[in-house]
Structure formats: structure tokens, C-alpha cells
BALOBA-1460 file (C-alpha; in Angstrom, 3 decimals):
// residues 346
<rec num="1" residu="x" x="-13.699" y="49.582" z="14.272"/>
<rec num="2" residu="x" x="-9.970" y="49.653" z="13.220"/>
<rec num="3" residu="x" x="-9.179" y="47.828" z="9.560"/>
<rec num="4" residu="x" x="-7.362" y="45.858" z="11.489"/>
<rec num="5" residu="x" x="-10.067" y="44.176" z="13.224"/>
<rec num="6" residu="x" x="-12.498" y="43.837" z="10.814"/>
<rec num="7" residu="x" x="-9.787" y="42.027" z="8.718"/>
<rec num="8" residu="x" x="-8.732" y="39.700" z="11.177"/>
<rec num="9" residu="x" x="-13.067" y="39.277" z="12.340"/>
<rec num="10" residu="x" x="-13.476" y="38.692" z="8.503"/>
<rec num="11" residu="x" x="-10.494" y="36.319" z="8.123"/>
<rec num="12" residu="x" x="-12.319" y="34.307" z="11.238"/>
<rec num="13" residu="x" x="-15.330" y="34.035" z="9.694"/>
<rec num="14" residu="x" x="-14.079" y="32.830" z="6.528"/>
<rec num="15" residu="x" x="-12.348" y="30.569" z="8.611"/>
<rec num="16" residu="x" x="-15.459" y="29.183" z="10.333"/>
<rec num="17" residu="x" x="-17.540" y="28.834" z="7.038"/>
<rec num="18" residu="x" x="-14.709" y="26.951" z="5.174"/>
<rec num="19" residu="x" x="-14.638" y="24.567" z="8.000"/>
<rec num="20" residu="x" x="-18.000" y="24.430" z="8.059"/>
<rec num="21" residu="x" x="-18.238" y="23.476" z="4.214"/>
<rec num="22" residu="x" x="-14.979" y="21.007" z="4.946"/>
<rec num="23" residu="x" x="-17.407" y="19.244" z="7.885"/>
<rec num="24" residu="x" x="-20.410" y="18.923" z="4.847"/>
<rec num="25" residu="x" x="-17.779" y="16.741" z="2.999"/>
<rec num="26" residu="x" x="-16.644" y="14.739" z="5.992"/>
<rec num="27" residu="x" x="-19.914" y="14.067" z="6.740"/>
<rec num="28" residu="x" x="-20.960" y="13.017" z="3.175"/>
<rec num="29" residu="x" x="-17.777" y="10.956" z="2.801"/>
<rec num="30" residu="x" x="-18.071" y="8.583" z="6.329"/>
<rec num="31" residu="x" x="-21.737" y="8.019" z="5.425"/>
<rec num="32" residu="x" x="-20.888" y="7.029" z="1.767"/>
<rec num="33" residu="x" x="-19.662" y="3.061" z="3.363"/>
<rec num="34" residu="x" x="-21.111" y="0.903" z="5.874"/>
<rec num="35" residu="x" x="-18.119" y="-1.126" z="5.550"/>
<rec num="36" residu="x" x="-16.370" y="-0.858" z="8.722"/>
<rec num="37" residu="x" x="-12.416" y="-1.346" z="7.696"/>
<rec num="38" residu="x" x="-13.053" y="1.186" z="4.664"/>
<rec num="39" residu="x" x="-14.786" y="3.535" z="7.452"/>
<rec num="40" residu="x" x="-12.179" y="3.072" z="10.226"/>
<rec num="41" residu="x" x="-8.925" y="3.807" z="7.203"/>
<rec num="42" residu="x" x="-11.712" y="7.129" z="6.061"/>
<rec num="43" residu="x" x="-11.997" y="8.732" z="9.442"/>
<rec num="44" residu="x" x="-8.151" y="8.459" z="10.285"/>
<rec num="45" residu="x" x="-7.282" y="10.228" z="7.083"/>
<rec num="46" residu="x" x="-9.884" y="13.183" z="7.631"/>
<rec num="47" residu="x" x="-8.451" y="13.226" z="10.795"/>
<rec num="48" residu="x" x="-4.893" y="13.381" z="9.824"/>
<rec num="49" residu="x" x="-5.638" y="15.909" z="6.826"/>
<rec num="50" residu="x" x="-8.137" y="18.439" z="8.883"/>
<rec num="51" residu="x" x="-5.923" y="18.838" z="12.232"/>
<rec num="52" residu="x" x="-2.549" y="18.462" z="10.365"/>
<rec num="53" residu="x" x="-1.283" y="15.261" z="12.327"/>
<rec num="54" residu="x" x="1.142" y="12.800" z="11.614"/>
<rec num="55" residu="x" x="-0.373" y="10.271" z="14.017"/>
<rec num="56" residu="x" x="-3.338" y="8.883" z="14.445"/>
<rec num="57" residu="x" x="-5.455" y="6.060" z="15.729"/>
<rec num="58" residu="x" x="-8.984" y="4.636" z="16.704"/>
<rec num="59" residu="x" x="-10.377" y="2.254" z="19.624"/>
<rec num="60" residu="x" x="-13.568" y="0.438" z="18.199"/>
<rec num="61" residu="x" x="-15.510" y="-2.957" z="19.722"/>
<rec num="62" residu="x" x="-13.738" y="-5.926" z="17.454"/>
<rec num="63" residu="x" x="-17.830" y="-7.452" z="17.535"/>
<rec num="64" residu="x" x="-21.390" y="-7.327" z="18.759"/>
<rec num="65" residu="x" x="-20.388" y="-8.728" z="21.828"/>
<rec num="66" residu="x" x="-17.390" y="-7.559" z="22.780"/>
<rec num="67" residu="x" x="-16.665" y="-5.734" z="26.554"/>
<rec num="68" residu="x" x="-13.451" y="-4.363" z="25.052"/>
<rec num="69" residu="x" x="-12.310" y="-1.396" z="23.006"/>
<rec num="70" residu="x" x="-9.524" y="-2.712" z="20.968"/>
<rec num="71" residu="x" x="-6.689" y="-0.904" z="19.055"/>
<rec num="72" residu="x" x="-7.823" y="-0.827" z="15.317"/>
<rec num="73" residu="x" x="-5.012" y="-2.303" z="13.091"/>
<rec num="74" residu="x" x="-5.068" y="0.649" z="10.526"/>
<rec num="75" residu="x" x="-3.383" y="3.257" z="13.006"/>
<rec num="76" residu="x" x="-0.915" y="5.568" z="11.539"/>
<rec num="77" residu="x" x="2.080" y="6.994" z="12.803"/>
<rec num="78" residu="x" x="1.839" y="5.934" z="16.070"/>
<rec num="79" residu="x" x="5.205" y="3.365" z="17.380"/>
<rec num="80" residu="x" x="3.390" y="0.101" z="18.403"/>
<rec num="81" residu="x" x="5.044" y="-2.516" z="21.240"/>
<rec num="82" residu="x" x="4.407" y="-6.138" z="20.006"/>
<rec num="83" residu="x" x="3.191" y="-8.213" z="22.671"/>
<rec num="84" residu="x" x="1.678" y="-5.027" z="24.109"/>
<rec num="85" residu="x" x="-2.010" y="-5.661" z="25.171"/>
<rec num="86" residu="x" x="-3.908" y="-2.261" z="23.774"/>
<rec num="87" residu="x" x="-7.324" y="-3.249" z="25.027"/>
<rec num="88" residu="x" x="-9.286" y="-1.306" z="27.257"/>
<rec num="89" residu="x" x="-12.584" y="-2.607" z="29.367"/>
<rec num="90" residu="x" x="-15.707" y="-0.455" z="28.109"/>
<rec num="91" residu="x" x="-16.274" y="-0.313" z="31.889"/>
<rec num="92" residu="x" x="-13.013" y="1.499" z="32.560"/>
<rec num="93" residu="x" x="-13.697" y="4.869" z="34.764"/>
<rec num="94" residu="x" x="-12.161" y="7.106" z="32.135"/>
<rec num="95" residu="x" x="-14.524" y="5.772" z="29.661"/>
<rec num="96" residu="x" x="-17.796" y="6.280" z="31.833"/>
<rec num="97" residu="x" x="-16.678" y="9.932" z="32.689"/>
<rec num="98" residu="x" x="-16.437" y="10.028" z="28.598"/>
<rec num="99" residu="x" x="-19.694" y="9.169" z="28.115"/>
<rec num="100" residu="x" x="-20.971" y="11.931" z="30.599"/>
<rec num="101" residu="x" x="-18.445" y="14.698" z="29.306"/>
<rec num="102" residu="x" x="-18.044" y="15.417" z="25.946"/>
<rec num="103" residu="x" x="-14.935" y="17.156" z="25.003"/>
<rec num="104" residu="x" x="-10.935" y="16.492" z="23.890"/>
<rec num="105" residu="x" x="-8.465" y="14.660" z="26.785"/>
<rec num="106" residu="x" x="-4.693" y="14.777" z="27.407"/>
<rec num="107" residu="x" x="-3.425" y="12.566" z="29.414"/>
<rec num="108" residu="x" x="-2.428" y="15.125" z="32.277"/>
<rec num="109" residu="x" x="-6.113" y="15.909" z="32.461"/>
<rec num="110" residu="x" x="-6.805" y="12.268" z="32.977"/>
<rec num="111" residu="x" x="-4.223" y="11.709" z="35.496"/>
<rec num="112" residu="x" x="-5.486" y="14.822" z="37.453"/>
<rec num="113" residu="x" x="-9.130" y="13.820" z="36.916"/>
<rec num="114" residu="x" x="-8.087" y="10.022" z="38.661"/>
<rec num="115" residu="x" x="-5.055" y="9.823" z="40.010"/>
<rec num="116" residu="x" x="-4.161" y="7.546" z="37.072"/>
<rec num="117" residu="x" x="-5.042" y="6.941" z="33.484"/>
<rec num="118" residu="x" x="-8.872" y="5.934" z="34.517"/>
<rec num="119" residu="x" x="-7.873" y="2.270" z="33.011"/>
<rec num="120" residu="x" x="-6.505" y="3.613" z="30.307"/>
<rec num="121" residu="x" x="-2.911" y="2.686" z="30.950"/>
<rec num="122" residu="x" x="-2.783" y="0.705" z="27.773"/>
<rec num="123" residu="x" x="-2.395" y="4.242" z="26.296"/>
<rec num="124" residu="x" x="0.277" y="4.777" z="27.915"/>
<rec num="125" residu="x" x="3.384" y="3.951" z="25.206"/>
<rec num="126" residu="x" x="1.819" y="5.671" z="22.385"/>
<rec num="127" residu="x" x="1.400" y="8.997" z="24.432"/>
<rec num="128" residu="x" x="-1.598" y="10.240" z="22.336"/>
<rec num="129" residu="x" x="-2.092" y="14.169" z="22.442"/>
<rec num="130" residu="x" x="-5.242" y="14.273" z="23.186"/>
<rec num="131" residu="x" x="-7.914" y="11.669" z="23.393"/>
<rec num="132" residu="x" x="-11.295" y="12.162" z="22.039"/>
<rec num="133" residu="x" x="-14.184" y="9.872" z="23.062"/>
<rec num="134" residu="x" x="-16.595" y="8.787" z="20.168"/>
<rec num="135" residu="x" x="-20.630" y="9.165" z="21.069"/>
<rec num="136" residu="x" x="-23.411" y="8.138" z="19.444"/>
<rec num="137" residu="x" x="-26.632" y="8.709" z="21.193"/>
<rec num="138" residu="x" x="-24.875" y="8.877" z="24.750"/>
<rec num="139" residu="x" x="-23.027" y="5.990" z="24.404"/>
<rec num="140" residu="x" x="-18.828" y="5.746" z="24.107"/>
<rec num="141" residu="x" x="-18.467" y="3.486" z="20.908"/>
<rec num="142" residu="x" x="-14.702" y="4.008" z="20.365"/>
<rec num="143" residu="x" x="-11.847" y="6.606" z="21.207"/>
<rec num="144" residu="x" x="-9.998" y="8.836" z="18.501"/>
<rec num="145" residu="x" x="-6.085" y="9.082" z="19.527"/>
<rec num="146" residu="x" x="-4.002" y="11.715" z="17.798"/>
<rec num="147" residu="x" x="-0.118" y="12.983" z="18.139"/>
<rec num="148" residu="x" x="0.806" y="16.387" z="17.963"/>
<rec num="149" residu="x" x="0.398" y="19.182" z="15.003"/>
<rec num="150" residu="x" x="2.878" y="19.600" z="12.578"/>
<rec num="151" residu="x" x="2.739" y="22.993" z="12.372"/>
<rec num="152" residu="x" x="1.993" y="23.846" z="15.932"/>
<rec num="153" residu="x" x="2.868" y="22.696" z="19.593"/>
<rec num="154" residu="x" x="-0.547" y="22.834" z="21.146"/>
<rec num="155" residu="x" x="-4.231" y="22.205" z="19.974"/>
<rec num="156" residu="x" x="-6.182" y="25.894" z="20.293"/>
<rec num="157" residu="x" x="-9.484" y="25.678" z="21.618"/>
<rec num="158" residu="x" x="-11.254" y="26.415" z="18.274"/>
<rec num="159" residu="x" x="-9.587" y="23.136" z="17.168"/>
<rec num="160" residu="x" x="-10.078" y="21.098" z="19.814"/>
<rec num="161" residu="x" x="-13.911" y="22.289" z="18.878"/>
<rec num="162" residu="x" x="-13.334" y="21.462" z="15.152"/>
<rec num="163" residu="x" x="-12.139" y="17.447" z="16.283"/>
<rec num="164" residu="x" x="-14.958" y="17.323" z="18.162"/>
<rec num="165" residu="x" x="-17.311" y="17.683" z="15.271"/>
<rec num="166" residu="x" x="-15.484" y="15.174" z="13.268"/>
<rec num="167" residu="x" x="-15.519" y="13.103" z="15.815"/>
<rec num="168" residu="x" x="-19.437" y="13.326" z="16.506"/>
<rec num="169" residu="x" x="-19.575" y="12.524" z="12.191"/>
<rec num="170" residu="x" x="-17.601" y="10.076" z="12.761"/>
<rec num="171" residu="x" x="-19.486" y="8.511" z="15.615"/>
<rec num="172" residu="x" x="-22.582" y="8.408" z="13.925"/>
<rec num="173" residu="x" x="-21.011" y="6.657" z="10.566"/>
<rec num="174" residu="x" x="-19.337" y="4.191" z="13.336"/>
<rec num="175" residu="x" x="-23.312" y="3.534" z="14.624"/>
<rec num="176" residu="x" x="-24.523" y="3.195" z="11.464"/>
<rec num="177" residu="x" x="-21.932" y="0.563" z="10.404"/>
<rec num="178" residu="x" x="-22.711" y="-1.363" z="13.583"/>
<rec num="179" residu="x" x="-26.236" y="-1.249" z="13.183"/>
<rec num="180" residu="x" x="-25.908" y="-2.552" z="9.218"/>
<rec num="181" residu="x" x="-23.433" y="-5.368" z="11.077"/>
<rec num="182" residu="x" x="-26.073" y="-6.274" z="13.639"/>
<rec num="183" residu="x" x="-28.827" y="-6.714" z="10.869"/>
<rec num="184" residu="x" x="-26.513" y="-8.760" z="8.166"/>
<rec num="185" residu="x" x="-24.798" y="-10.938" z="11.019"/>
<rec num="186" residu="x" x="-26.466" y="-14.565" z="12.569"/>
<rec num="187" residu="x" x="-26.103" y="-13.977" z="16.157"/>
<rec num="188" residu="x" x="-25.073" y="-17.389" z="16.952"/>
<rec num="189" residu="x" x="-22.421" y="-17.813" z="14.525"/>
<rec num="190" residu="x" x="-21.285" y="-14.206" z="14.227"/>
<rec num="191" residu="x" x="-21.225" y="-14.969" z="10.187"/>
<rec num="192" residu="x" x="-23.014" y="-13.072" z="7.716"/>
<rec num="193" residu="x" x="-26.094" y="-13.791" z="6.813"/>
<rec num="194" residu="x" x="-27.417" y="-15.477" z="3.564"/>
<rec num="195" residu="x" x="-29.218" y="-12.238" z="2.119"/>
<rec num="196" residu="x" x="-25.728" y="-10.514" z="2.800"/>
<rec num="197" residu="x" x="-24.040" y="-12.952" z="1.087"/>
<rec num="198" residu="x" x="-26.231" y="-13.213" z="-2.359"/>
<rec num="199" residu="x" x="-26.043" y="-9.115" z="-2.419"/>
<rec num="200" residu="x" x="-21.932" y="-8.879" z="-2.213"/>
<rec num="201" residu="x" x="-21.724" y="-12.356" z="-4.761"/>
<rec num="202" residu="x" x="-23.992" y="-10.339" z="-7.420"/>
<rec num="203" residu="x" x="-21.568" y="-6.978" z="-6.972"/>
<rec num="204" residu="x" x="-18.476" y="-9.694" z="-7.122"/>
<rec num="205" residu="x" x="-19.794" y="-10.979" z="-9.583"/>
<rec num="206" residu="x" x="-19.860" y="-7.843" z="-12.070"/>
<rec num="207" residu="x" x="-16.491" y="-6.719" z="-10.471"/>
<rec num="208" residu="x" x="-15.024" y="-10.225" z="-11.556"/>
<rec num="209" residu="x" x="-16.616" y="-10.056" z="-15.227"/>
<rec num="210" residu="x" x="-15.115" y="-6.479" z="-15.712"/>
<rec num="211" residu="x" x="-11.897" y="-6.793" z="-14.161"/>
<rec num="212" residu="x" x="-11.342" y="-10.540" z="-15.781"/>
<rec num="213" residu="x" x="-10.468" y="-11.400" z="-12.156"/>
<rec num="214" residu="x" x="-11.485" y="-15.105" z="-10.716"/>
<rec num="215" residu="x" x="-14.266" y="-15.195" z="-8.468"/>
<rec num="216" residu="x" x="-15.113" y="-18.502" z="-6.400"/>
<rec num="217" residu="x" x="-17.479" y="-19.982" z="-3.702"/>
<rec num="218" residu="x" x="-17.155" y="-22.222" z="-1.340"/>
<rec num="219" residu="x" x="-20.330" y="-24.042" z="0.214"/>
<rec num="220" residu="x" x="-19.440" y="-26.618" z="3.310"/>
<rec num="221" residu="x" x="-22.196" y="-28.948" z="4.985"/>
<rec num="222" residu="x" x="-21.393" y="-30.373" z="8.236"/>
<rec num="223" residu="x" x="-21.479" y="-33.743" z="8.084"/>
<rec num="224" residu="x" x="-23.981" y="-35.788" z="10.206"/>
<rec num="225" residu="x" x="-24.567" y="-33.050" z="12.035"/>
<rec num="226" residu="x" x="-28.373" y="-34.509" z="12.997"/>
<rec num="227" residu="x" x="-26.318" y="-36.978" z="15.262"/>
<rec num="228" residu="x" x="-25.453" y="-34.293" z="17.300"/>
<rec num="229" residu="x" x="-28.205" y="-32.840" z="18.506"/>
<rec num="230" residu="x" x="-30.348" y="-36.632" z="18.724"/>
<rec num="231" residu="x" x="-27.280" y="-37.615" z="20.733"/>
<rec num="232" residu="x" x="-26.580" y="-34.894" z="22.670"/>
<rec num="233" residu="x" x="-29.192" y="-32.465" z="22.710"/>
<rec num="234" residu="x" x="-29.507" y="-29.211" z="20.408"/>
<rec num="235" residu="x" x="-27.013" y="-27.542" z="22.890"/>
<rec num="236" residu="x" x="-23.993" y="-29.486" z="21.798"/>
<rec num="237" residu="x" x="-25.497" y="-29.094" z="18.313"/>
<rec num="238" residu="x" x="-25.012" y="-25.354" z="18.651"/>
<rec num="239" residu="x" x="-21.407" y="-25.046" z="20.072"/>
<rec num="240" residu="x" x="-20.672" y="-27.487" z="17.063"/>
<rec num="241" residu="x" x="-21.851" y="-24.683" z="14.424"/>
<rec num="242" residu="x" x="-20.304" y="-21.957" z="16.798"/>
<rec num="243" residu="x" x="-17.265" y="-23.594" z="16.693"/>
<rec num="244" residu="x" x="-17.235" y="-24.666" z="13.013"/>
<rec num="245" residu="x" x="-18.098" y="-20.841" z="12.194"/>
<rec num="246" residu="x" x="-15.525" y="-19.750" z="14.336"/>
<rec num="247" residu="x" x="-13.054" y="-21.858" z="12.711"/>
<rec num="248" residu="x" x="-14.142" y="-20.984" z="8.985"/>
<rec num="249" residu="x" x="-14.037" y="-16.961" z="9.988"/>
<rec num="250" residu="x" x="-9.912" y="-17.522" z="11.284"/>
<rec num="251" residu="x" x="-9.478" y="-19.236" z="8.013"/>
<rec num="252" residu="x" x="-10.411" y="-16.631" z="5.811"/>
<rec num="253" residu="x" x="-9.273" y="-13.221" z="4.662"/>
<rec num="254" residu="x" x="-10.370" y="-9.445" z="5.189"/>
<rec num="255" residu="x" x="-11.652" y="-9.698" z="1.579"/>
<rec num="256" residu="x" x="-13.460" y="-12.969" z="1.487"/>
<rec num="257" residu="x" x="-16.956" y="-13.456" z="2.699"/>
<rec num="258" residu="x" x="-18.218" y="-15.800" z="5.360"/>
<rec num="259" residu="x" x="-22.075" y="-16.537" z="5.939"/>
<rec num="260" residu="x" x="-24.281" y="-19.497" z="7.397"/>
<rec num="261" residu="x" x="-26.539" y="-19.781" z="4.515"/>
<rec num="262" residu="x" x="-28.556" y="-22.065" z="6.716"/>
<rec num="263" residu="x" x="-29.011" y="-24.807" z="9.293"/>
<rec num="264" residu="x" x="-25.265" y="-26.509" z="9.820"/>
<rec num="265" residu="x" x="-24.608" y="-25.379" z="5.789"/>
<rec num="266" residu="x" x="-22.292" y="-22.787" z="5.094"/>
<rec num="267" residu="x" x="-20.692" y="-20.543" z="2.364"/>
<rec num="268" residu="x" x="-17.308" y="-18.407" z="1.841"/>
<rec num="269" residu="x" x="-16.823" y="-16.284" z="-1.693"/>
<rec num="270" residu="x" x="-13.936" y="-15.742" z="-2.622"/>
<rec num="271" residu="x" x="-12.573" y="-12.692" z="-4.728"/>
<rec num="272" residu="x" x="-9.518" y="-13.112" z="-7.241"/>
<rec num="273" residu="x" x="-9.341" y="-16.698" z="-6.215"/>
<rec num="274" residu="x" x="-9.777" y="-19.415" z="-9.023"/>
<rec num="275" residu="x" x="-11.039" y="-22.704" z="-8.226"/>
<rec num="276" residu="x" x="-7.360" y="-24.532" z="-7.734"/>
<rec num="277" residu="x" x="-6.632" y="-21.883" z="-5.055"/>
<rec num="278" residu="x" x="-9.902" y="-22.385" z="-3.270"/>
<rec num="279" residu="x" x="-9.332" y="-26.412" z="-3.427"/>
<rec num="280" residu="x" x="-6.111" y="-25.668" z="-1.414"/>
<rec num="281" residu="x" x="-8.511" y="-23.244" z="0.831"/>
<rec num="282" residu="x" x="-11.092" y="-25.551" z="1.395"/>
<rec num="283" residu="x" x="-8.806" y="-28.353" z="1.902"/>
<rec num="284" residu="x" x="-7.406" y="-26.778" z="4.572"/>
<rec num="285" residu="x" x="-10.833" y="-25.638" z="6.581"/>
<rec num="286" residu="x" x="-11.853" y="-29.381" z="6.725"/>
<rec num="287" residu="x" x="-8.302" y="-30.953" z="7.620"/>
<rec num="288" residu="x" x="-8.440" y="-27.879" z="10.270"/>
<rec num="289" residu="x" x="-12.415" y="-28.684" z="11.368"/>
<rec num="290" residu="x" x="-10.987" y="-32.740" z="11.728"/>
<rec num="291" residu="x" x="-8.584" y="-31.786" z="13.700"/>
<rec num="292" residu="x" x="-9.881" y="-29.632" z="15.841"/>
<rec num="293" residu="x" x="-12.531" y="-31.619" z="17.702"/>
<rec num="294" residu="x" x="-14.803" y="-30.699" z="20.909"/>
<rec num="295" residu="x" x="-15.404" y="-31.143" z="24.085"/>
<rec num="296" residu="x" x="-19.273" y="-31.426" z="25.348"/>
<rec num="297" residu="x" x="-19.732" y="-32.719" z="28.567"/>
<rec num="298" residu="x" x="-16.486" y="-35.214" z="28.960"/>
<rec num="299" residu="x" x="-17.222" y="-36.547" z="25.678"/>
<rec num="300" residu="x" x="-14.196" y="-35.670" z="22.661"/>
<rec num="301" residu="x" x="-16.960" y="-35.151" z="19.414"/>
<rec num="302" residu="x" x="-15.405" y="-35.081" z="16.039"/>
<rec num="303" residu="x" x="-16.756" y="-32.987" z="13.341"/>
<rec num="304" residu="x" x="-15.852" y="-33.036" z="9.948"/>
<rec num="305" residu="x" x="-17.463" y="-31.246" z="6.463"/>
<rec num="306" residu="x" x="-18.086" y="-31.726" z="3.011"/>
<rec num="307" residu="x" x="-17.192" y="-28.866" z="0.767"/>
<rec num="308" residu="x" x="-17.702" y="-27.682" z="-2.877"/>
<rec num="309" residu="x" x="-16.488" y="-25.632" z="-5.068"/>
<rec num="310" residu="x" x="-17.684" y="-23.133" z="-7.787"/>
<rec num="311" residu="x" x="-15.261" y="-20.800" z="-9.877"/>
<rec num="312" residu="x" x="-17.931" y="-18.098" z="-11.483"/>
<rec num="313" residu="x" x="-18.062" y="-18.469" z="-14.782"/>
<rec num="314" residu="x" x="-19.634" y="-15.023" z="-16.435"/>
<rec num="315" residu="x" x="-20.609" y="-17.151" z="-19.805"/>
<rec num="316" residu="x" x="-23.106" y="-20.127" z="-17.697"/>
<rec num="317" residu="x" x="-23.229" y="-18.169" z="-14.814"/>
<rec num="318" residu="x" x="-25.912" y="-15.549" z="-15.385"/>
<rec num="319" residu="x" x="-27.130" y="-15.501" z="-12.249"/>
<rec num="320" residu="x" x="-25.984" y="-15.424" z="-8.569"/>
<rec num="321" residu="x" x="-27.980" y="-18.928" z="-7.558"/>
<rec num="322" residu="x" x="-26.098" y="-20.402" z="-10.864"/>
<rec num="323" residu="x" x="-22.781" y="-20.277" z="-9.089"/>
<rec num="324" residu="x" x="-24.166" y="-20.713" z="-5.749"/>
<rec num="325" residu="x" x="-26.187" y="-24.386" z="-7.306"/>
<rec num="326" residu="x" x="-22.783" y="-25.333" z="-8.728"/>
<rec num="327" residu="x" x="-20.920" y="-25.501" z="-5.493"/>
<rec num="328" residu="x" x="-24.167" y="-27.032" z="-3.602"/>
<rec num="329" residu="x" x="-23.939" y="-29.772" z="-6.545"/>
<rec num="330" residu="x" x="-20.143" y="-30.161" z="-5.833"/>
<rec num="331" residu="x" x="-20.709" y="-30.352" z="-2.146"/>
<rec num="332" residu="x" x="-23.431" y="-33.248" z="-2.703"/>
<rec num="333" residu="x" x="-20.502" y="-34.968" z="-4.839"/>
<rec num="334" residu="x" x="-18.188" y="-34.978" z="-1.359"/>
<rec num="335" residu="x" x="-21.069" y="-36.145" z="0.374"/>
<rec num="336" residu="x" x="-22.081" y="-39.092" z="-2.003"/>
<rec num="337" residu="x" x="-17.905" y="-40.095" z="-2.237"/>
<rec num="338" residu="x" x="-18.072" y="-40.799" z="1.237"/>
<rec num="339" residu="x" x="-17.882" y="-37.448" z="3.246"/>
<rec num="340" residu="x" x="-14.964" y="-35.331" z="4.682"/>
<rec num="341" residu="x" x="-13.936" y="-34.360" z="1.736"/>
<rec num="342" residu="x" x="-13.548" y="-31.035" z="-0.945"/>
<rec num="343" residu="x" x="-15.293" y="-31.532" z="-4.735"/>
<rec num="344" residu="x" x="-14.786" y="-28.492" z="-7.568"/>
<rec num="345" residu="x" x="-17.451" y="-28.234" z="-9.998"/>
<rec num="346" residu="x" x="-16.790" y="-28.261" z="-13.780"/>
């Protein structure tokens, strides 16, 4: 064998087991979160970094139970049309052929495969390079779009192969995130749960006592709410607390924390807001919940809440439940002043 080639077979190799080791760390840094936005920004930088892209983007489900793959807001690179719908049905025939063929797309392979883009003509004004289906266990959970290399015009098979893999880590981390989601999520209300809520308080918590940062929570009871369902059955009783939740989530940041804590009772925490800020918050949830009113069966229901407020306080508040028993106590106060209204603890 010429020096040559065993220079340029050893040079491959090398090649292979660096990207190999470069895969161990990929894998080891998407399964280090199961918080999705942190997740989604972690996979497009890999991404960007291992196949030397500029652009780069990811389709995920925006919830539980969602039919549509959605555009993920932390895309990079890529030109975005406002007022451009981005969504694409799960049902699309591109994205059954995905789940049955694993490998990279461009969009001249789809357009031979169909005729057309498969459904996928939302793609169509940020002319990805290639498209690469996520899997997890068979099933398409989102779609990895990338723009061309910076150092080269086309992807080479051995790197289409190497997106792949990231893509399958990726996948899996994506599964895993869903599956913590599904088990810290109240299926009606599509808020967290209460167990969810105590573990990120108690992390807040210590965050806020290093950092000197405010902290506050937010519990909100709605009012009457037995009325409901002995007036209108326990089905009008649950689009109420749908509804309510709904509202609460919209109302709320990236950052913040919403849960049911339980029954038609509520709770929101609030990072490096102090208690005056999360008066103006909670003011605004029940003038919002007033307003808003529903419909159940030709009759116009109006729904209001109680709130209280708790700002942590790391000298009385050694404890989680301390905080959490301050803004119960404050929410009692709005209830005992008459209802429909926001208290603030001491």
C-alpha cells in the first residue's frame, strides 16, 4: 500500500473516531436538560457548530395535543416572512414517508418523490438545504432544517451520515423532554402540576437567596366556582378551569411558572419579580378573567378570582410551603374583602 493511502486511510479514521468522541458529548449535553426551550436553543447550536452552518432551525409539536409541527421561535439564520403560516399537519405525506425512511431531504428530492413539497410548502421561503426528520421509536417528533456549509457547496455523504446521528441524539432528548412534560402537566388544564411546581419554587428559591434577586408567588382561587358545576353540571365547571388556565398561561412569561395546585385553585412563581410587580401581574389576570366571560350552552357565565401574593423572603421563609401559606393567607384576605380582588402578604 502506497504512503499515500495509508495516510489519507489513517487521516479517515482519525476522522471517524473524533466524530465519534464529538457524538459522546452531544449526546451527554442534550440529555443534561429536560427543559424543552434550553433543549431546542442546545441542539441548534450542535447543529450549527458540527456541520459548519450558518442557518438553522427545528419543527417540534407546540403541546401534548397538538396535530401540528410548528416552527420553533429560536431558529437561526434563517429570513422569516411575518404573517407567514410555518405549520405543517403531522399527517402531511412527506412526513409519513419520514417516518418510514430515515435519511437527509432536499427539497428536489421531495418534489421528485411527490410532485410537490409532500405538504411541506410552508418550507418553501426559507429554502432549507436539506431536511432531516427527527425519530424516536418510529415516530416523526419534529424536523431539523439547515442552510448550506460555509466552507463547502454540498453536504458529502459521510456528513449527511454524521447529521443523522445528531439528529437520532437529538430525537431521543426531544422524547425524553416530552415524556417529563406529559408526567409534570394536568391534562385538562395543560398547567404544571403541583409536585412540579414545589420542586422549581425550592431551586428558585436558593437561586433568589444567592443571586439577591426577588422571587414571588402568586396563588388565585376561582371564585364560587361550586355554582358552576351545581348549576350547570361539572362540564361547564371544566371549560371554566380550562379556560381560566388558558388565560393565566397567555399571561405569563417563558420564565414564570404556571400550575393548578388543585381543584379550581391555582399558582404562578415568579422569578426576579418583587411583590409590587406581581400586584400589577395579578391585577391584570383577574381584570383579564372578568372580562373575558363564557359561553355554555346560550348562557354568558362570568368568572372572576381572588389572588394573593407572596414575595419570598429567605429570613421567614425557610421553607417552600412558608411562601406558598403566605400567598394562600393573602388569597383568603381577597376572599374575606369581598372577592375579585388581588391581596400581598406582609
Amino acid at each position: 500500500m502506497a504512503s499515500d493511502d495509508a495516510a489519507r486511510i489513517r487521516e479517515e479514521y482519525e476522522k471517524q473516531v473524533f466524530d465519534l468522541k464529538q457524538l459522546l458529548e452531544v449526546s451527554k449535553s442534550l440529555n443534561s436538560t429536560l427543559d424543552y426551550g434550553i433543549l431546542i436553543e442546545s441542539i441548534l447550536y450542535t447543529i450549527m457548530g458540527q456541520m459548519k452552518v450558518l442557518k438553522a432551525a427545528l419543527y417540534a409539536k407546540k403541546g401534548i395535543d397538538s396535530t401540528r409541527f410548528n416552527l420553533h421561535r429560536n431558529y437561526k439564520g434563517f429570513e422569516i416572512e411575518h404573517g407567514h403560516d410555518y405549520s405543517i399537519p403531522e399527517d402531511a405525506p412527506a412526513m409519513r414517508a419520514f417516518a418510514r425512511e430515515t435519511r437527509c431531504w432536499t427539497m428536489a428530492e421531495l418534489r421528485e418523490r411527490f410532485g410537490d413539497l409532500g405538504g411541506l410548502e410552508p418550507l418553501e421561503p426559507m429554502s432549507p438545504t436539506l431536511i432531516v426528520p427527527l425519530k424516536a421509536k418510529g415516530v416523526v417528533n419534529g424536523l431539523i432544517l439547515v442552510g448550506e456549509q460555509i466552507v463547502s457547496e454540498d453536504f458529502s455523504d459521510y456528513e449527511k451520515e454524521h447529521l443523522l446521528n445528531i439528529a437520532i441524539l437529538a430525537s431521543i432528548a426531544i422524547n425524553n423532554a416530552f415524556l417529563f412534560e406529559m408526567t409534570t402537566t394536568d391534562m385538562m388544564t395543560k398547567l404544571r402540576m403541583k409536585h412540579y411546581f414545589y420542586t422549581v419554587l425550592l431551586e428558585k428559591m436558593e437561586e433568589s437567596a444567592f443571586c439577591e434577586k426577588p422571587l414571588s408567588v402568586i396563588m388565585a382561587d376561582i371564585d364560587s366556582f361550586k355554582r358552576f358545576n351545581d348549576t350547570y353540571g361539572h362540564s361547564c365547571g371544566d371549560e371554566v378551569l380550562k379556560g381560566v388556565a388558558k388565560l393565566i398561561q397567555s399571561q405569563t412569561r417563558s420564565v414564570d411558572v404556571a400550575a393548578r395546585y388543585g381543584g379550581e385553585e391555582f399558582c404562578m412563581l415568579l422569578p426576579d419579580t418583587d411583590a409590587a410587580t406581581a400586584r400589577l401581574i395579578a391585577d391584570r389576570i383577574r381584570r383579564s378573567v372578568e372580562g373575558m366571560g363564557f359561553d355554555y350552552e346560550g348562557q354568558r357565565i362570568v368568572v372572576t378570582l381572588s389572588l394573593g401574593i407572596a414575595q419570598y423572603d429567605q429570613d421567614r421563609d425557610l421553607t417552600g410551603k412558608s411562601v406558598i401559606d403566605r400567598a394562600d393567607k393573602a388569597m383568603y384576605a381577597s376572599k374575606q374583602a369581598g372577592k375579585n380582588r388581588v391581596s400581598v402578604s406582609p
